[in-house]
C-alpha positions in Angstrom: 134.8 124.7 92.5 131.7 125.5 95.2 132.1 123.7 98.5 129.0 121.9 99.2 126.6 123.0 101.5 125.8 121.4 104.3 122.0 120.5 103.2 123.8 118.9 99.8 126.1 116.5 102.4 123.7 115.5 104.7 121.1 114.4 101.8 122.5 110.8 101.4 121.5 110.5 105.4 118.1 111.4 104.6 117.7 108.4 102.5 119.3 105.8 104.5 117.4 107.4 108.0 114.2 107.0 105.3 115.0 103.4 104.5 115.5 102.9 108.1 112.3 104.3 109.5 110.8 102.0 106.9 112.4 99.2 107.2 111.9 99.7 110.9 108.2 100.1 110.6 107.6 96.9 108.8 110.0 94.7 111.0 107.4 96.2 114.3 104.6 95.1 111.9 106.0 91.3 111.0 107.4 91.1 114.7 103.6 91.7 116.0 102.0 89.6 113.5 104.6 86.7 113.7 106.0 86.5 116.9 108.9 85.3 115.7 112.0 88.0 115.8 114.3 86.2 113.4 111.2 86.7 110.7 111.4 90.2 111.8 114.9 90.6 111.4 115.0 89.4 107.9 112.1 91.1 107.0 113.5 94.5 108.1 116.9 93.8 106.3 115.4 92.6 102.9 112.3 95.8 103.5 115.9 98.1 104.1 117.4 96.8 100.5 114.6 97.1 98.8 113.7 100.9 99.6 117.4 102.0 99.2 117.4 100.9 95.6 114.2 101.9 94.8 115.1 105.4 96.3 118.4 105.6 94.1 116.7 104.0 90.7 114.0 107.2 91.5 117.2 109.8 91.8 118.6 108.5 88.6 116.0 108.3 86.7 114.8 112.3 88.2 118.1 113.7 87.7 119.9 113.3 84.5 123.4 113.4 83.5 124.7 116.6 82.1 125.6 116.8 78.6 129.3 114.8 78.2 131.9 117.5 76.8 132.1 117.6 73.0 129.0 116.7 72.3 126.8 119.1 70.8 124.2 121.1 73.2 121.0 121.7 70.8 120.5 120.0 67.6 120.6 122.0 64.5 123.6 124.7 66.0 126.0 123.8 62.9 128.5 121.8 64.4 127.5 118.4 64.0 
């Protein structure tokens, strides 16, 4: 088995820092249009949520499973 490398571990990290910044980013943007920090709180948390799932429903539906032992590689190869 190949270790990891280091880019490969710290990828996870870049998601979550993303969802942050975001997240970050539109609690500033509530917070100066609202006043109100609890509002900006929530928003941040729920903006935070949001991006993390929508960044791992992208990642899934980008990178597909490989192909589960035993079952056949190509159609047509004869052993069906």
């Amino acid at each position: 088995m190949n270790e990891p490398t280091r880019r490969q571990k710290l990828r996870p990290l870049e998601y979550v820092m993303l969802s942050g910044v975001m997240a970050l980013f539109a609690g500033l943007v509530v917070l100066m249009v609202t006043r109100d920090p609890i509002v900006a709180i929530v928003g941040s948390g729920l903006v935070f949520i949001v991006v993390i799932i929508g960044i791992a429903m992208l990642l899934l539906a980008v990178a597909p499973n490989s192909t589960p032992d035993g079952e056949k590689k190509a159609p047509g190869t004869g052993n069906d």
